[in-house]
Backbone atoms as SQL, in Angstrom:
CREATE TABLE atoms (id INTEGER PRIMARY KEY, chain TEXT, resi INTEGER, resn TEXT, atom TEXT, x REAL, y REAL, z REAL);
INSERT INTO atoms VALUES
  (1, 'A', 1, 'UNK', 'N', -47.852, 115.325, 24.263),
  (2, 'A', 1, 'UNK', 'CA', -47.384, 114.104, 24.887),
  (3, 'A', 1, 'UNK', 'C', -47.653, 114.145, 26.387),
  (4, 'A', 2, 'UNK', 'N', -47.597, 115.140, 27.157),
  (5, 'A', 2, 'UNK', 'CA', -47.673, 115.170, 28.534),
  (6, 'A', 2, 'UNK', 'C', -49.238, 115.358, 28.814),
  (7, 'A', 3, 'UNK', 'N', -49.936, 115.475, 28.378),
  (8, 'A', 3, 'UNK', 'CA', -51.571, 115.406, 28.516),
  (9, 'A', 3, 'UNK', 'C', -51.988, 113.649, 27.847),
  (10, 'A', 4, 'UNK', 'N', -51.463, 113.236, 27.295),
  (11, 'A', 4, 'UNK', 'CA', -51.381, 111.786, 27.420),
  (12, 'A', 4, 'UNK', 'C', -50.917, 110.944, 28.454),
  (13, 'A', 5, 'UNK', 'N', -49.634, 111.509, 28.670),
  (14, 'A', 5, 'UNK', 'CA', -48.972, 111.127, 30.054),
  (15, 'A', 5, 'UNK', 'C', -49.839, 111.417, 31.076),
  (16, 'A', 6, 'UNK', 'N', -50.286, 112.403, 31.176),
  (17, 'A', 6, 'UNK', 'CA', -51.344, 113.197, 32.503),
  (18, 'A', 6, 'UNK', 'C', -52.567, 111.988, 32.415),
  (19, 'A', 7, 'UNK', 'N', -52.974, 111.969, 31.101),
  (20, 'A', 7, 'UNK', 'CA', -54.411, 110.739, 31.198),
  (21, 'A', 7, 'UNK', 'C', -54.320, 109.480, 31.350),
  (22, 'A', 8, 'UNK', 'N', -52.405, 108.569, 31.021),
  (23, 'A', 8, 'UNK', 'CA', -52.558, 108.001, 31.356),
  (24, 'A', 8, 'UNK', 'C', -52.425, 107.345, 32.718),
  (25, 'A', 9, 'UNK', 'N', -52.015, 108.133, 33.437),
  (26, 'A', 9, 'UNK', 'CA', -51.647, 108.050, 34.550),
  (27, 'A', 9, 'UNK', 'C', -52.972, 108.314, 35.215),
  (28, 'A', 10, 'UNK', 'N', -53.722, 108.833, 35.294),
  (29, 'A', 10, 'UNK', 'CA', -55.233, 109.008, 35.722),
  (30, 'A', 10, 'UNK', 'C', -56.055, 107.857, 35.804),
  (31, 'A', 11, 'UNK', 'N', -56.183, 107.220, 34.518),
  (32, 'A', 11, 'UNK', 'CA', -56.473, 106.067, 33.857),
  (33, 'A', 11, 'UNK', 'C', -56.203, 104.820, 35.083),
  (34, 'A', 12, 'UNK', 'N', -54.244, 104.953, 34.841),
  (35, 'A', 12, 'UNK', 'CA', -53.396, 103.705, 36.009),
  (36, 'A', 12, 'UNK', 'C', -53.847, 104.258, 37.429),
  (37, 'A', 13, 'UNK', 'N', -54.319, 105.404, 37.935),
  (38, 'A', 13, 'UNK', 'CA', -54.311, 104.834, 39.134),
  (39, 'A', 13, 'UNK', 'C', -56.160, 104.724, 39.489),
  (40, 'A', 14, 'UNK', 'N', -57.097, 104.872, 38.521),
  (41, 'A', 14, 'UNK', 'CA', -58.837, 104.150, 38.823),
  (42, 'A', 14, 'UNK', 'C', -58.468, 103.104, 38.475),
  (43, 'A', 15, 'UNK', 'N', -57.916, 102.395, 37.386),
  (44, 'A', 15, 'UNK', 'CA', -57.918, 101.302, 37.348),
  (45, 'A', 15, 'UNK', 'C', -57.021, 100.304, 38.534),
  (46, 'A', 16, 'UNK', 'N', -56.081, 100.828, 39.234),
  (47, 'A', 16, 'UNK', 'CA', -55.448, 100.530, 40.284),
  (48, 'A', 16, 'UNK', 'C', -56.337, 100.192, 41.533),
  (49, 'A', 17, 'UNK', 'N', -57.347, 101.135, 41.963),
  (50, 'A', 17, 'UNK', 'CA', -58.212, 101.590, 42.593),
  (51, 'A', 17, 'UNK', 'C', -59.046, 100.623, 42.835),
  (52, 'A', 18, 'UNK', 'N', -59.854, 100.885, 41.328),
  (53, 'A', 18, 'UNK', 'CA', -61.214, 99.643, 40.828),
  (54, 'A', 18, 'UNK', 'C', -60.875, 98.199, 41.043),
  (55, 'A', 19, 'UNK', 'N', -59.127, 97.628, 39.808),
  (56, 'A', 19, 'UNK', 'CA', -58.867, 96.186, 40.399),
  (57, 'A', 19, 'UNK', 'C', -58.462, 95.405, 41.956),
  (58, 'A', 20, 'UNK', 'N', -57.823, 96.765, 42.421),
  (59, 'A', 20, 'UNK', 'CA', -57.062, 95.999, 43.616),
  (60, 'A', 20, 'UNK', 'C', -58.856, 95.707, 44.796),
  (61, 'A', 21, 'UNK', 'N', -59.554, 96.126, 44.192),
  (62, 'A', 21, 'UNK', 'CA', -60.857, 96.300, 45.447),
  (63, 'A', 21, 'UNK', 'C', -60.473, 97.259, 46.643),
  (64, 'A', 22, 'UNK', 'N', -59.350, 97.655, 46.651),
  (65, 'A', 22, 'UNK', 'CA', -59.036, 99.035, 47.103),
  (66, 'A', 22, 'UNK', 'C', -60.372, 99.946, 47.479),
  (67, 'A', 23, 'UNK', 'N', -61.172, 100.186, 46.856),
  (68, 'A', 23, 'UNK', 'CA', -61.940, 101.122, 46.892),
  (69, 'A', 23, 'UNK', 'C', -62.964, 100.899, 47.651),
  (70, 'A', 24, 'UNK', 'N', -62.944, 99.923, 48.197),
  (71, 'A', 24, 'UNK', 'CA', -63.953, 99.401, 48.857),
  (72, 'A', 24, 'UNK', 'C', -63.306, 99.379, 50.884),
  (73, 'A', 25, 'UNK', 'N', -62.080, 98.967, 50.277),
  (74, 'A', 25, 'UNK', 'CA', -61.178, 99.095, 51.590),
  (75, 'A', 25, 'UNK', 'C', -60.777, 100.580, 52.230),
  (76, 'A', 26, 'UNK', 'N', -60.636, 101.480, 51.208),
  (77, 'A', 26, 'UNK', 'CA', -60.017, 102.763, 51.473),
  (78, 'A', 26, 'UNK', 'C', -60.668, 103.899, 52.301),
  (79, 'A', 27, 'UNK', 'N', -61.549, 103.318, 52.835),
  (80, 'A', 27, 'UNK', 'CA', -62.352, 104.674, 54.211),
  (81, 'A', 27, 'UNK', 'C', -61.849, 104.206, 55.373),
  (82, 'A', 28, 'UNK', 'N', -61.613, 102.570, 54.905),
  (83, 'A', 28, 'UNK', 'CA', -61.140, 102.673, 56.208),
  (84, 'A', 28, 'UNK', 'C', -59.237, 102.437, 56.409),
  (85, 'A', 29, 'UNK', 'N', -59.002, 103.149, 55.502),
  (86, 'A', 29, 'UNK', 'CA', -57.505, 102.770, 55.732),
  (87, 'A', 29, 'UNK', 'C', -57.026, 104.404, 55.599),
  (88, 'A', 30, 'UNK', 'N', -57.673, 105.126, 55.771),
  (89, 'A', 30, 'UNK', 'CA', -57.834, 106.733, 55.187),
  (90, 'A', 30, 'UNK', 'C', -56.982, 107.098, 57.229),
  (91, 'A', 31, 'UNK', 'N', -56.050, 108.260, 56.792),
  (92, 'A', 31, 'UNK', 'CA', -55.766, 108.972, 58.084),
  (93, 'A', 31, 'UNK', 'C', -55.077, 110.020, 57.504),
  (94, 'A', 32, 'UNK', 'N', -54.333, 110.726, 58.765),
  (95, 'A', 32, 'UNK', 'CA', -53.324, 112.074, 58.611),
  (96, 'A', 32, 'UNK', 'C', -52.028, 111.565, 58.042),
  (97, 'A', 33, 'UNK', 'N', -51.327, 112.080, 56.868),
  (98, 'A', 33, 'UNK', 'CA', -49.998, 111.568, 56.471),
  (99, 'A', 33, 'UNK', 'C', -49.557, 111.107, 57.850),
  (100, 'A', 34, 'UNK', 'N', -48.980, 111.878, 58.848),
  (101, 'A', 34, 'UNK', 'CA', -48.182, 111.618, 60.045),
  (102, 'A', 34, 'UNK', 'C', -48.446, 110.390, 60.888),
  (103, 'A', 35, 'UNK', 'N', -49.980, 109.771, 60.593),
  (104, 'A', 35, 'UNK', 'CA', -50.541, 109.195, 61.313),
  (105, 'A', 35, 'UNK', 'C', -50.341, 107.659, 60.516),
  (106, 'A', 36, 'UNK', 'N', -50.470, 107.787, 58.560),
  (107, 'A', 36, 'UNK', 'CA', -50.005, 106.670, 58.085),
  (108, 'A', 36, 'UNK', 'C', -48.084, 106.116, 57.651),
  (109, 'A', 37, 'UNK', 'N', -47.867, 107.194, 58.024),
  (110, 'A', 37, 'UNK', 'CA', -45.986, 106.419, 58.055),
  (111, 'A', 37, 'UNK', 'C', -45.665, 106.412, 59.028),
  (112, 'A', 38, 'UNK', 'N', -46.060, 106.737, 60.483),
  (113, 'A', 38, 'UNK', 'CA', -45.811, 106.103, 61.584),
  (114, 'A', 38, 'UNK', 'C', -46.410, 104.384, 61.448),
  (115, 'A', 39, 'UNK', 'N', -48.093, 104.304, 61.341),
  (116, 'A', 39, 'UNK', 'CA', -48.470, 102.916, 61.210),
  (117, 'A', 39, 'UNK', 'C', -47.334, 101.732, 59.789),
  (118, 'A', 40, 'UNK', 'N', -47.454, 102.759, 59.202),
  (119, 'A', 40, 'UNK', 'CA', -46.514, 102.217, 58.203),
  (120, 'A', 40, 'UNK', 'C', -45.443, 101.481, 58.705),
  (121, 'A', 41, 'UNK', 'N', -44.486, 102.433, 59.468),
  (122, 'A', 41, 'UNK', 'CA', -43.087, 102.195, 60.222),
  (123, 'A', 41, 'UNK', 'C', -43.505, 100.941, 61.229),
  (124, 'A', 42, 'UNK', 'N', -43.934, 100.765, 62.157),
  (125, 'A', 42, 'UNK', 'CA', -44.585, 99.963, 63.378),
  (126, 'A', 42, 'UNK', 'C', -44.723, 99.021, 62.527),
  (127, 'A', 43, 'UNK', 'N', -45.625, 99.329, 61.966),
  (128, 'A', 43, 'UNK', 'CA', -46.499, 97.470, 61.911),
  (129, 'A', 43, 'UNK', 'C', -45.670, 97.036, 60.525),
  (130, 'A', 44, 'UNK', 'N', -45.039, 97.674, 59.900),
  (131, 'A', 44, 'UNK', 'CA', -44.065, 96.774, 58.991),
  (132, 'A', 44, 'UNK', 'C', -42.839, 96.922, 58.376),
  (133, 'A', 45, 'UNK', 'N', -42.379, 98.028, 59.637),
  (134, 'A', 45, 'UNK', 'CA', -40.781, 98.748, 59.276),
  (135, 'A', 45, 'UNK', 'C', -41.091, 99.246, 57.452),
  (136, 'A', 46, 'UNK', 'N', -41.914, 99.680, 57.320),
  (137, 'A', 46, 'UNK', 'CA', -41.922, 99.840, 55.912),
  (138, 'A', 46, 'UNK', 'C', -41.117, 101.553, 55.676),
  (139, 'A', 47, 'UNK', 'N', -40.557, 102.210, 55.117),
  (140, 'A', 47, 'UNK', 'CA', -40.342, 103.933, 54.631),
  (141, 'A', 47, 'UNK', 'C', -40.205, 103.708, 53.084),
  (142, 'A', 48, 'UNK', 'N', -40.380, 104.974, 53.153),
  (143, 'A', 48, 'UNK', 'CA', -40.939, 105.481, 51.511),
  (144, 'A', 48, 'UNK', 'C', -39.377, 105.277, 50.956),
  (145, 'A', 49, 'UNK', 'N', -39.893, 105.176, 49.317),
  (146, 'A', 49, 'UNK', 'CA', -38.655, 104.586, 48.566),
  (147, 'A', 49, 'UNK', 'C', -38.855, 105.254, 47.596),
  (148, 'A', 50, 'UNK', 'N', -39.942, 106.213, 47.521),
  (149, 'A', 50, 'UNK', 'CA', -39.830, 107.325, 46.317),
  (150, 'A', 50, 'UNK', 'C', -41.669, 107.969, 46.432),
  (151, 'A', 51, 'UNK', 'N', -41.394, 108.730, 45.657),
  (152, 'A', 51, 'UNK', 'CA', -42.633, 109.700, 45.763),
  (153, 'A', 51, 'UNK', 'C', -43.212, 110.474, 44.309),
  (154, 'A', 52, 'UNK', 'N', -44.061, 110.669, 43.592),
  (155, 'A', 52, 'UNK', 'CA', -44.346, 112.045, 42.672),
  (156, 'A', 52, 'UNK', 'C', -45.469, 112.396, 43.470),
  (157, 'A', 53, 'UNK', 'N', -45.955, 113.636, 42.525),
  (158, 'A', 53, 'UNK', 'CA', -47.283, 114.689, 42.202),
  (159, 'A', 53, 'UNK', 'C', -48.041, 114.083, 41.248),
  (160, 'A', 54, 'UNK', 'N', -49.063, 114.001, 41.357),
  (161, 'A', 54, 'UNK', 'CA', -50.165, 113.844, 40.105),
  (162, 'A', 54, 'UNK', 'C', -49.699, 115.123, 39.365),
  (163, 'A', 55, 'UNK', 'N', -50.041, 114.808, 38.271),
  (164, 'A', 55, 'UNK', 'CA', -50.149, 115.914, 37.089),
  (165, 'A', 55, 'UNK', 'C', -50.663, 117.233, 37.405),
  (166, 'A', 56, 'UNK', 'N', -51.880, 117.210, 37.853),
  (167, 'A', 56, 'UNK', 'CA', -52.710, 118.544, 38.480),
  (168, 'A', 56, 'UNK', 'C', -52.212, 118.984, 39.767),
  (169, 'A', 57, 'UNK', 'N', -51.138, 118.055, 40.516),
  (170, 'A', 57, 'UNK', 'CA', -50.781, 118.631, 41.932),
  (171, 'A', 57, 'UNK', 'C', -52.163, 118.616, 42.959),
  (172, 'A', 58, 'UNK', 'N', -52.856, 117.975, 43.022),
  (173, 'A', 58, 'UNK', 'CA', -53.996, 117.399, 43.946),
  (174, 'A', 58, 'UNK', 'C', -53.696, 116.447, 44.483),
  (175, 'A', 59, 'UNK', 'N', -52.937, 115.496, 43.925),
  (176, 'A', 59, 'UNK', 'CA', -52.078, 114.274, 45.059),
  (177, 'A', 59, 'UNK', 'C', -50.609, 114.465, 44.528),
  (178, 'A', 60, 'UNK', 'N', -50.229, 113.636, 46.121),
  (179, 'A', 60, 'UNK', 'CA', -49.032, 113.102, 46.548),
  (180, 'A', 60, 'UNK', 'C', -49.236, 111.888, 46.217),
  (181, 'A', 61, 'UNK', 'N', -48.298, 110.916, 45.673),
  (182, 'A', 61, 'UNK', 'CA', -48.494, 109.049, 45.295),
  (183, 'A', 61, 'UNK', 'C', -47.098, 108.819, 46.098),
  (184, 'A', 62, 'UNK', 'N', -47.042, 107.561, 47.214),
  (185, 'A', 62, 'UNK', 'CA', -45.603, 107.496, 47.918),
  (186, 'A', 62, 'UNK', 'C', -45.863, 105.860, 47.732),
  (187, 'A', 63, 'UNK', 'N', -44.276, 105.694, 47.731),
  (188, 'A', 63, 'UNK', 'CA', -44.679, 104.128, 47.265),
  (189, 'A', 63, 'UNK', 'C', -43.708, 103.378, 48.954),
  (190, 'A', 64, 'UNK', 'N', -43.871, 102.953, 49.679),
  (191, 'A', 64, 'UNK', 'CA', -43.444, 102.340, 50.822),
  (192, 'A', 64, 'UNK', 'C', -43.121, 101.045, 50.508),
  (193, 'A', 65, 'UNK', 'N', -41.952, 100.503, 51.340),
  (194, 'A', 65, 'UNK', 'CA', -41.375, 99.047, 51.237),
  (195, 'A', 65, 'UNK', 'C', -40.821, 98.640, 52.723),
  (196, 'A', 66, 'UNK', 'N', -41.030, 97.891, 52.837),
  (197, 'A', 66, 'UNK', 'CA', -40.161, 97.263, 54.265),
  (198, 'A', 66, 'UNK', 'C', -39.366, 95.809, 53.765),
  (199, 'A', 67, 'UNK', 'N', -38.207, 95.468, 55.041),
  (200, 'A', 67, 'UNK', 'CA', -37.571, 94.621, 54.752),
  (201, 'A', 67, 'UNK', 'C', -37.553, 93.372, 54.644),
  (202, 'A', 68, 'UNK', 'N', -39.002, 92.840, 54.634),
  (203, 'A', 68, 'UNK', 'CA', -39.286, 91.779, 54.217),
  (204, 'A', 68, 'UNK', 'C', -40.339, 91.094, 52.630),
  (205, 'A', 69, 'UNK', 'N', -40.412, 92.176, 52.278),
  (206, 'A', 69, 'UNK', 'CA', -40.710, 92.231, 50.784),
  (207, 'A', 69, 'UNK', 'C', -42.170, 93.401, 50.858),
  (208, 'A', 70, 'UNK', 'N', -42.714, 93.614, 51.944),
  (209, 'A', 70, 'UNK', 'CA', -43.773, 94.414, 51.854),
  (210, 'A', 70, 'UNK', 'C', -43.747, 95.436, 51.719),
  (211, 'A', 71, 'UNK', 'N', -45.021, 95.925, 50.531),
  (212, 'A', 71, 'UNK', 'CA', -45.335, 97.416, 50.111),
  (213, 'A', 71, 'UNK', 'C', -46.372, 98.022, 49.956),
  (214, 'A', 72, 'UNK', 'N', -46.457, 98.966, 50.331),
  (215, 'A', 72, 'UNK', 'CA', -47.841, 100.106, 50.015),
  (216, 'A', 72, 'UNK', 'C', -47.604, 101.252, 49.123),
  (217, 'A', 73, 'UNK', 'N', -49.121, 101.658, 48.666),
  (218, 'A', 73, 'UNK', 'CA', -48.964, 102.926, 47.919),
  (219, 'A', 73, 'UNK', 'C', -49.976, 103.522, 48.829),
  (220, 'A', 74, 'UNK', 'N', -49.569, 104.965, 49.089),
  (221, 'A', 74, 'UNK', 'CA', -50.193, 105.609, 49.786),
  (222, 'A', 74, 'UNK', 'C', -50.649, 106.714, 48.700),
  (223, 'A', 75, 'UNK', 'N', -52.052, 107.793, 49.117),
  (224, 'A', 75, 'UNK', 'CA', -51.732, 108.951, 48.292),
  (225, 'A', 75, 'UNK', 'C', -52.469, 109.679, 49.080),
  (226, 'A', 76, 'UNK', 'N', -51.830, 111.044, 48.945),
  (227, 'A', 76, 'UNK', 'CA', -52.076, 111.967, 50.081),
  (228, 'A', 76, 'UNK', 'C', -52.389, 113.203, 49.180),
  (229, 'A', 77, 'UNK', 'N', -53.414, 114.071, 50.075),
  (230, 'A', 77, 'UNK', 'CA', -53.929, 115.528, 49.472),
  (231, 'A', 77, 'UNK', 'C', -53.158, 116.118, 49.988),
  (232, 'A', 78, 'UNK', 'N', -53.240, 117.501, 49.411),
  (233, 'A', 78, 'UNK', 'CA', -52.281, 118.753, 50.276),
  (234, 'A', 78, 'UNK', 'C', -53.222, 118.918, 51.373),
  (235, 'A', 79, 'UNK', 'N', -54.084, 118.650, 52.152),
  (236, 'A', 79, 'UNK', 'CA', -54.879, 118.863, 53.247),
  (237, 'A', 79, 'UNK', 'C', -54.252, 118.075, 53.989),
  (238, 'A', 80, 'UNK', 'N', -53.337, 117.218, 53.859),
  (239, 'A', 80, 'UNK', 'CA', -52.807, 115.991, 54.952),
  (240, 'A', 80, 'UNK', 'C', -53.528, 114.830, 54.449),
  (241, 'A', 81, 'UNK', 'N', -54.486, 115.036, 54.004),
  (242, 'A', 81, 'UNK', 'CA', -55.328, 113.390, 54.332),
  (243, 'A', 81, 'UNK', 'C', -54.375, 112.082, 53.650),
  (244, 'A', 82, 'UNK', 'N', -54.295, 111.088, 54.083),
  (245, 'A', 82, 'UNK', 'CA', -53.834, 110.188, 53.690),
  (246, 'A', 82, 'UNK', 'C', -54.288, 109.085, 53.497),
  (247, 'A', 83, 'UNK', 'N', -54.436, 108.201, 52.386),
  (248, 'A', 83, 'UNK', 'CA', -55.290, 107.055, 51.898),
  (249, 'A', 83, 'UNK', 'C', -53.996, 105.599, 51.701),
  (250, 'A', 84, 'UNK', 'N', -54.648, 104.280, 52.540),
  (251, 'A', 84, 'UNK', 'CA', -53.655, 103.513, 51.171),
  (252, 'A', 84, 'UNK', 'C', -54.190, 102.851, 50.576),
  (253, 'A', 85, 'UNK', 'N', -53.952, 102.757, 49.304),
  (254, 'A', 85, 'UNK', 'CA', -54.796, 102.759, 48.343),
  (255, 'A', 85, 'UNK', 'C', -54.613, 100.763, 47.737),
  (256, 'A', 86, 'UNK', 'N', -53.427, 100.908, 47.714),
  (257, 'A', 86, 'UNK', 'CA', -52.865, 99.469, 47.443),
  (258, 'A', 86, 'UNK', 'C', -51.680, 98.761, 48.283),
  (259, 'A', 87, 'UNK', 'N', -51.747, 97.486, 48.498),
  (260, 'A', 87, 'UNK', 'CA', -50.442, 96.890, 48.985),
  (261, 'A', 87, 'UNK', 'C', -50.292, 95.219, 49.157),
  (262, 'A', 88, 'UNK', 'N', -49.119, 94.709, 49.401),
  (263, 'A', 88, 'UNK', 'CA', -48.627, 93.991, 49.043),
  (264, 'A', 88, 'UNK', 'C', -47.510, 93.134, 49.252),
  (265, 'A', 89, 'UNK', 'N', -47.086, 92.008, 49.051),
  (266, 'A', 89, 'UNK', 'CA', -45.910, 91.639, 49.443),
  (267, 'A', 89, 'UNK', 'C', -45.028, 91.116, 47.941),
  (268, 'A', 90, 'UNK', 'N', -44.091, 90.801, 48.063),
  (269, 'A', 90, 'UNK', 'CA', -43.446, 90.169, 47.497),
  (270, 'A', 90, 'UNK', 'C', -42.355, 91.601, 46.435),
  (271, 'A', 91, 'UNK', 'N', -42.305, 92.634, 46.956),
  (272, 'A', 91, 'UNK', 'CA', -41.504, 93.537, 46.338),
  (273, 'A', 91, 'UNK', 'C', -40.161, 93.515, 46.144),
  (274, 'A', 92, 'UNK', 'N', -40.038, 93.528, 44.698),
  (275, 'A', 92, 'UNK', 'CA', -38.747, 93.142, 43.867),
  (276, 'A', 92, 'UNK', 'C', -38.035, 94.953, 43.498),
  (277, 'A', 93, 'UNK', 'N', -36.785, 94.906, 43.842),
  (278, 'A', 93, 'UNK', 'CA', -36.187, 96.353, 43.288),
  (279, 'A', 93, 'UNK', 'C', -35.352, 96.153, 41.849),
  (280, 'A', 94, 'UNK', 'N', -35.327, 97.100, 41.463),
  (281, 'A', 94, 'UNK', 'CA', -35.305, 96.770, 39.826),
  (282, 'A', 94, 'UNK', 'C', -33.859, 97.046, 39.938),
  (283, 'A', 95, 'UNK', 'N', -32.768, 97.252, 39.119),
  (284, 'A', 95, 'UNK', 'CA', -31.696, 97.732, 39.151),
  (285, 'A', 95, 'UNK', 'C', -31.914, 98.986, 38.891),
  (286, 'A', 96, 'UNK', 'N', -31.107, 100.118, 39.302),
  (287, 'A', 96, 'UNK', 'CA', -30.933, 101.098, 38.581),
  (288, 'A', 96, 'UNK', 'C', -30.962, 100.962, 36.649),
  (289, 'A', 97, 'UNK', 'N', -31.230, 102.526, 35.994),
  (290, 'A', 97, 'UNK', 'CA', -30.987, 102.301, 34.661),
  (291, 'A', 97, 'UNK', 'C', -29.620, 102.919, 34.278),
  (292, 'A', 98, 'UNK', 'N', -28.979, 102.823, 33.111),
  (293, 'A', 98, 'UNK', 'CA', -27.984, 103.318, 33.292),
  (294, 'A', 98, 'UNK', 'C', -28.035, 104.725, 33.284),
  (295, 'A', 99, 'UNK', 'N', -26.533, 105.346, 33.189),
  (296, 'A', 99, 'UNK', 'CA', -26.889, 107.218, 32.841),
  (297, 'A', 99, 'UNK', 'C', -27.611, 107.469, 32.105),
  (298, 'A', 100, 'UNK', 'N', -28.413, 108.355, 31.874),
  (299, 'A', 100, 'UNK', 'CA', -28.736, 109.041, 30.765),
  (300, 'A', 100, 'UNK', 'C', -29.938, 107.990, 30.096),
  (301, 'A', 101, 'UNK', 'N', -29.821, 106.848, 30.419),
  (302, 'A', 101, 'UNK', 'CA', -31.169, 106.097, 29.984),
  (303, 'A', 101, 'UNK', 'C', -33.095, 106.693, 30.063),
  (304, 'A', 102, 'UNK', 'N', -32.981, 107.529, 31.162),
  (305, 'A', 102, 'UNK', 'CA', -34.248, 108.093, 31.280),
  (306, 'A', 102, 'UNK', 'C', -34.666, 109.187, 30.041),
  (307, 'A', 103, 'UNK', 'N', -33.494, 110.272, 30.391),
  (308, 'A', 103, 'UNK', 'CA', -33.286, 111.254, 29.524),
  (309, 'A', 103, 'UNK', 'C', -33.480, 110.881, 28.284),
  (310, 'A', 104, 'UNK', 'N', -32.722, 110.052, 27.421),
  (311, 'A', 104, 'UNK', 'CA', -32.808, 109.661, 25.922),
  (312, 'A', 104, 'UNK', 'C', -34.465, 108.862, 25.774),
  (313, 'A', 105, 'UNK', 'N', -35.395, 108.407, 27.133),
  (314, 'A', 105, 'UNK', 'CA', -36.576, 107.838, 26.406),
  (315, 'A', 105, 'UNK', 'C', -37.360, 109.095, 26.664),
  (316, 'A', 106, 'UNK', 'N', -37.413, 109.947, 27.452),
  (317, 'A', 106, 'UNK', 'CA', -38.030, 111.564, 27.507),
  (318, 'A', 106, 'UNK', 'C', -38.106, 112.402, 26.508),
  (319, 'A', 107, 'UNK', 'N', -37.005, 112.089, 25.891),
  (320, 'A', 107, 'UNK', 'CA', -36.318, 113.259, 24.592),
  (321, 'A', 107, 'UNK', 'C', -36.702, 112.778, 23.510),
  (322, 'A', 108, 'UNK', 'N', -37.764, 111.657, 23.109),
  (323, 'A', 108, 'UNK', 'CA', -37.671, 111.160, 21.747),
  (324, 'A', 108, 'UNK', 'C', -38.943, 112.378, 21.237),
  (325, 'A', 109, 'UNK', 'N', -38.951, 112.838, 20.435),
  (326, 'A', 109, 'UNK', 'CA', -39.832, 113.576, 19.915),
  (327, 'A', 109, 'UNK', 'C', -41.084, 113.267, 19.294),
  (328, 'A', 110, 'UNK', 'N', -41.301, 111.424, 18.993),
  (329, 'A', 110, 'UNK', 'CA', -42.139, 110.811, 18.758),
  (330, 'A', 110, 'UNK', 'C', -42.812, 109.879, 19.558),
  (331, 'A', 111, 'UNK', 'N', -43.934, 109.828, 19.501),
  (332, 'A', 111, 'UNK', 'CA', -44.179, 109.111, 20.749),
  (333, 'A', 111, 'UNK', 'C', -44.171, 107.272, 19.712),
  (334, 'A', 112, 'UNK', 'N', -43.726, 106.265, 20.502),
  (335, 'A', 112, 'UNK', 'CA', -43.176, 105.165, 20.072),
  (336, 'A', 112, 'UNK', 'C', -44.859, 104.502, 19.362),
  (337, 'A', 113, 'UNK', 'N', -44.846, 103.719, 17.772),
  (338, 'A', 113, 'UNK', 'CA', -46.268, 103.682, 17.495),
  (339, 'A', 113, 'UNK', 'C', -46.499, 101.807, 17.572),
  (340, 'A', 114, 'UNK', 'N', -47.348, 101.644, 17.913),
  (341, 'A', 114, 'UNK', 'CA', -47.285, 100.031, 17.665),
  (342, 'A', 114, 'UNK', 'C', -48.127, 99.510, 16.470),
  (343, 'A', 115, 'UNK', 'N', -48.033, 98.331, 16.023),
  (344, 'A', 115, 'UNK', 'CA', -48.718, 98.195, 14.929),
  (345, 'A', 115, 'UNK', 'C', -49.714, 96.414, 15.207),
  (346, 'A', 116, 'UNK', 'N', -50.707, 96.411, 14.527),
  (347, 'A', 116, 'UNK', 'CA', -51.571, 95.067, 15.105),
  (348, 'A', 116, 'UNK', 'C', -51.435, 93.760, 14.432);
């Protein structure tokens, strides 16, 4: 299950990449972590609102928000380098889930099957 998880998440962020035209933008939006959450902070009061590891631990993924609905995803190497990759306005926060809601969809031993 977690090498599925690992691919699909690989998968979500080229295809993230490829649709947003990101990839075309991203040399030049490329700097030193320190150098993109300062610009971050300045030009749109934005700070990070959560963070993982890629699967392999080759990136950092940070997801940024500021107080007027704007957001970025940044992703950073362990070398410092820092990219943003995608962003945006109009960011909605979800509610929390309840207790234990994560845990019980982690723990199912089957992975959920759909049918056509």
């Amino acid at each position: 299950m977690r090498s599925r998880i690992r691919k699909l998440s690989g998968l979500a962020f080229v295809a993230a990449v490829l649709l947003s035209g990101a990839a075309a933008r991203a040399q030049d939006r490329c700097m030193t972590h320190d150098e993109a959450v300062t610009w971050l902070e300045t030009q749109f009061a934005e700070q990070a609102i959560g963070r993982g590891l890629a699967a392999d631990g080759r990136a950092m993924f940070e997801v940024f928000v500021g107080p007027k609905g704007t957001w970025t995803l940044l992703v950073s190497t362990p070398e410092g380098g820092s990219c943003i990759i995608a962003d945006g306005l109009d960011w909605q926060q979800l509610p929390p889930r309840p207790e234990g809601a994560f845990a019980a969809m982690t723990e199912s031993p089957q992975p959920p099957t759909r049918s056509h």
